[in-house]
N, C-alpha and C positions, 0 to 999 in steps of 0.2 A: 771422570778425570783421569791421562797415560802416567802411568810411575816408573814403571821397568821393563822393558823389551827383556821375555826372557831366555829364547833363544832364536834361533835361525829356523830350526826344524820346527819350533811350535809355530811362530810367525806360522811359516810356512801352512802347516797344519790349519791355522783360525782363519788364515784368508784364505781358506779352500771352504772355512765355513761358511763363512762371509757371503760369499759367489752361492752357495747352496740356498741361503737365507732368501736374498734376491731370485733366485730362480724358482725353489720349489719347497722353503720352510726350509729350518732347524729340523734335525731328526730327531728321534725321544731324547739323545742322550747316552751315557753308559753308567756301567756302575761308579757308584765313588771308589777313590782308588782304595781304601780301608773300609773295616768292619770295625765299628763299638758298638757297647750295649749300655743300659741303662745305668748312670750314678744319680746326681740329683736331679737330672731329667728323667723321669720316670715313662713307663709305656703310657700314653693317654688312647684309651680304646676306640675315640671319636678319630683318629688318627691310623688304627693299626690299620696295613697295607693300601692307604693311599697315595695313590705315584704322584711325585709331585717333583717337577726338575726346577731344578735350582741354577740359577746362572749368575755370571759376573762378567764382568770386563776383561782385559787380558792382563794388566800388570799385575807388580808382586800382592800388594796390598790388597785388594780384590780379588786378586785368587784365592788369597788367604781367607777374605770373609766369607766368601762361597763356601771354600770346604767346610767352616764354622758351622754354617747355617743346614749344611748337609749333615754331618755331623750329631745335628741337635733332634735333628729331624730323621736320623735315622733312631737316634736312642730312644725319641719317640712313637719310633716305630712305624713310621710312614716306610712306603716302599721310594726310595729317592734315586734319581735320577740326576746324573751330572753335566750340566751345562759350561761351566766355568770356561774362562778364558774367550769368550767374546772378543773379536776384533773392533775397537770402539765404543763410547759414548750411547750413540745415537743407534747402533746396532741393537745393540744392549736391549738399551728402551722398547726399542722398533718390535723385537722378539715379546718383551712380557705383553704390549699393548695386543700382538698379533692370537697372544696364548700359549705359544712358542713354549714359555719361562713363565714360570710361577711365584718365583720369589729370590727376589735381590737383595739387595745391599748398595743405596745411591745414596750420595749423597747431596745434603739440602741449596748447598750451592748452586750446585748444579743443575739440579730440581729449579730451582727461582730464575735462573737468569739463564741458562743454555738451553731448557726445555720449555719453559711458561714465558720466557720473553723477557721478561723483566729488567730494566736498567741499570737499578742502586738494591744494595742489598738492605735485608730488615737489622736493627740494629739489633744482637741480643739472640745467644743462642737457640731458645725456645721460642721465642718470635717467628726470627726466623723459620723453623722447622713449621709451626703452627700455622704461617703463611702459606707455605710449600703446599702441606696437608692439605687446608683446607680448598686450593685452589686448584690443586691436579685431582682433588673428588669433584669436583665439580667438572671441570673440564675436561676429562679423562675418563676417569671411574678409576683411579687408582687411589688407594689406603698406601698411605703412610704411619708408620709404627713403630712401635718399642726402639724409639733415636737413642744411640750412644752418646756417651760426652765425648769422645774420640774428633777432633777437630782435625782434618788434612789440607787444608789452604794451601791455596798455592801460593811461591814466592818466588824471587830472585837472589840468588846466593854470589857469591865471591868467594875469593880465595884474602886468606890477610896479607899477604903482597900487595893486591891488589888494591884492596880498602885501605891498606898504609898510603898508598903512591898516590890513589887518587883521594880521598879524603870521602868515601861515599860509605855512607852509613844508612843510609834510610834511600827510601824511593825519590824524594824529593832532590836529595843529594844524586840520584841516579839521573833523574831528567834534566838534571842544569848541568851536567856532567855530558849528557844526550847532547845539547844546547849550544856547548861549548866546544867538543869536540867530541865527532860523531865518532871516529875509527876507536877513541880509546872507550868508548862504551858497546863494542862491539860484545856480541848477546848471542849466543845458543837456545833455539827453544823445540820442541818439540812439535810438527803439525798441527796439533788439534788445538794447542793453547797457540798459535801465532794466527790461528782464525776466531777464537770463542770469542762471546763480548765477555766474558767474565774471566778473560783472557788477555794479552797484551793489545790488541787493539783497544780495548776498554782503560785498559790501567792508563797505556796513553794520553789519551782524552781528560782522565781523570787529571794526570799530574804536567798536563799540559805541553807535550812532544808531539809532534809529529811521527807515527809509529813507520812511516818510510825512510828517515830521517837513519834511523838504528842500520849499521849491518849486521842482517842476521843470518847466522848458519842455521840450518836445521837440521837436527840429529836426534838417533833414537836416544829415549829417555837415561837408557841406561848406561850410557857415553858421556850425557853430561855434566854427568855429575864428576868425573875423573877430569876431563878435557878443561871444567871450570876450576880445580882443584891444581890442574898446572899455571893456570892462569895464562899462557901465551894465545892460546886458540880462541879460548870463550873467557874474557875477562869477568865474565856476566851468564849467569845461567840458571835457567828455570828451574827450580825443583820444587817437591811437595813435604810439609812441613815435618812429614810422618815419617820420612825416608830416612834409614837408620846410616846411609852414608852423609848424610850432613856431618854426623855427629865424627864417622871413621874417617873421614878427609878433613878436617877441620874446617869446612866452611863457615862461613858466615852469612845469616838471612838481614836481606837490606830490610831493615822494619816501614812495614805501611802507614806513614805515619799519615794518609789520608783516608785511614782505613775504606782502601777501595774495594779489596776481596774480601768476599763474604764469608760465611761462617759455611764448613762445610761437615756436617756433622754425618754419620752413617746412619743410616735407619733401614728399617726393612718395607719393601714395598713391594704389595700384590695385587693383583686385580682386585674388583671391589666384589665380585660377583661370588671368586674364587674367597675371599677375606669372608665374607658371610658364610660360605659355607663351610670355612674352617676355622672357626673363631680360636682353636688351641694352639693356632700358629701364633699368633700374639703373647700368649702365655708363654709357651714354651722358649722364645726367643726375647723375651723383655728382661730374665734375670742374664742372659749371656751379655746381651748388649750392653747393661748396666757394667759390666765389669771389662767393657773396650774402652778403656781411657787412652788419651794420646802417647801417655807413657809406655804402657801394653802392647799397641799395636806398631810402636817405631821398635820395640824391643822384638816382633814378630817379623818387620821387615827389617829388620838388622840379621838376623837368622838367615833370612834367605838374600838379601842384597851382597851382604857382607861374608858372612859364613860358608855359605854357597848348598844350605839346604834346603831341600824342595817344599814347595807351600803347603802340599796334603800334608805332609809330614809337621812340619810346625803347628798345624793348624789343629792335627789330634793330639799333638802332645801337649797343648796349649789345653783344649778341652780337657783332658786328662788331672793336668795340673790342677785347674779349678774345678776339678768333681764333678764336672757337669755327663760326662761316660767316662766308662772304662774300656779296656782295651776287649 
C-alpha cells in the first residue's frame, strides 16, 4: 500500500532498482544505515551471522517497519542486509517470492485482495490475517506471522470547508455527491490505488458510482495530502489512516460506512522454506509487533511526514524507546 513519496533523488534511486530487478535481480543490499546491540532482544545463537535482507516498499510507513525489522534482527545478531524502500507493491512481493528479500512487513489487506485475488474482505481482524495466512501457504509458500494490531486502511479525506459546503460525511455521502455533481467531487489519488480492486475502482462498485464518472488528478502521495487540506485542487483525497498529516492538516476521514476496505494489519512475511529454517525470526519479532499499535506507528510517521526526520532514525529511536536495543 504508497504513503509518502519521499524525495526526488530517492524516487530516482528505487526506479533505477526497479529496472535492475527486471533485468538481472535485486543486489544483496547494504548495510543498515545504524549499528545497535542487544536490550531485551537478546543475541539468539541459531541466528548469529545469518544474512538475511530485509526489504519494504518505498513510503514513509514501511521504510519505517523495515528498519524495525532490521534493527531487531541485527540485536539478534544476524548479519542484515538492507533492502528497504522498494518501488511498489507488487515489486516488493515479486522480490521475497524471487529470494531477493527475506522478510517484510505486508500487509493483510493487501495480502487478500491485491495478491490472492480476492473480492470482499474477511470480517474481523484475526480472520482476516488467518485467511491471508493460510491461503498464501498454500498457494505461494509464504508464512505469515507475529500480525501487529496496527491497522493502515485506506481512506478518503477532506478538508472541513469542504465537508461543511458539501454535507459529505461518509463514503455514501461521497458517491451521491459523485452522482449529483461530478466536478464538486473531484478526487486526488495516487497510481496504484486508482488501479487496485481494493482500491477506488473497487470502493466504486461497492457504493455504487461509476469510477469514470469522478475527475481524477493523480499525484504523488505526498502532495495529497496538502493539495486536499486547501480544498481547491482535490476537494477529495486518498490517504492512509496511519498518516500522522491527517491529524497536522486537520482533515477529516469520510467513514466507510459499507465497510468496504479491509482490515489492513502489518505482519511479517517470509518464505516458507527460509521460516523453517529460522524458526527465531518469529520469536524475535512477535514481542516488537505486539507493541505497533495504530497509535504508535502514525506517532512514527508524524516524525518523518511532519517533523521532517528520517525513517532509520525514528525507527532506532523507537526501538530504543521500547528496550528492544540499545544504541
Amino acid at each position: 500500500m504508497t504513503r509518502r513519496v519521499r524525495t526526488v533523488v530517492l524516487l530516482a534511486l528505487s526506479s533505477l532498482l526497479v529496472l535492475a530487478t527486471a533485468a538481472c535481480g535485486l543486489s544483496s543490499g547494504s548495510t543498515p544505515p545504524f549499528t545497535v546491540t542487544s536490550g531485551s532482544i537478546q543475541k539468539v545463537p541459531s541466528l548469529d551471522g545469518v544474512k538475511i535482507t530485509v526489504g519494504s516498499k518505498e513510503f514513509t510507513e514501511q521504510a519505517i517497519l523495515g528498519y524495525i525489522i532490521e534493527y531487531a534482527l541485527m540485536a539478534a545478531g544476524a548479519d542484515v542486509r538492507d533492502l528497504t524502500s522498494i518501488v511498489g507493491s507488487r515489486s516488493t512481493r515479486d522480490a521475497e517470492i524471487a529470494g531477493q528479500v527475506d522478510v517484510t512487513y505486508e500487509y493483510t489487506g493487501t495480502g487478500w485482495i491485491n495478491y490472492l485475488g480476492n473480492e470482499k474482505p474477511v470480517i474481523g481482524e484475526r480472520a482476516q490475517f488467518e485467511a491471508v495466512r493460510d491461503q498464501d501457504l498454500k498457494e505461494n509458500k509464504l508464512v505469515w506471522t507475529a500480525p501487529a494490531p496496527m491497522n493502515n486502511t485506506y481512506a478518503l479525506a477532506t478538508s472541513k470547508a469542504v465537508g461543511d459546503k458539501t454535507g459529505v460525511k461518509t463514503l455514501s455521502d461521497y458517491a451521491a455527491l459523485v452522482n449529483r455533481d461530478p466536478n464538486a467531487a473531484r478526487t486526488c489519488l495516487e497510481t496504484e490505488f486508482r488501479s487496485r480492486q481494493d482500491g477506488f475502482p473497487g470502493m466504486a462498485r461497492a457504493y455504487g458510482f461509476p469510477p469514470t464518472k469522478v475527475p481524477v488528478s493523480i499525484l504523488q502521495g505526498g502532495i495529497i495530502y496538502q493539495a486536499t487540506a486547501g480544498g481547491t485542487e482535490c476537494p477529495f483525497g486518498e490517504v492512509f489512516t496511519t498518516d500522522g498529516r491527517i491529524k497536522s492538516l486537520g482533515l477529516q476521514l469520510l467513514t466507510d460506512d459499507k465497510q468496504f476496505f479491509p482490515n489492513y494489519n502489518a505482519a511479517i512475511v517470509m518464505r516458507e522454506a527460509f521460516a523453517k529454517d529460522h524458526p527465531a525470526i518469529e520469536q524475535v519479532m512477535t514481542p516488537v509487533s505486539n507493541k505497533l499499535t495504530t497509535d504508535a506507528i502514525t506517532n512514527l510517521n508524524l516524525k518523518v511526514d511532519v517533523n521532517g526526520q528520517e525513517p532509520a532514525v525514528v525507527a532506532r529511536d523507537w526501538m530504543i524507546a521500547e528496550g528492544f536495543v540499545r544504541p
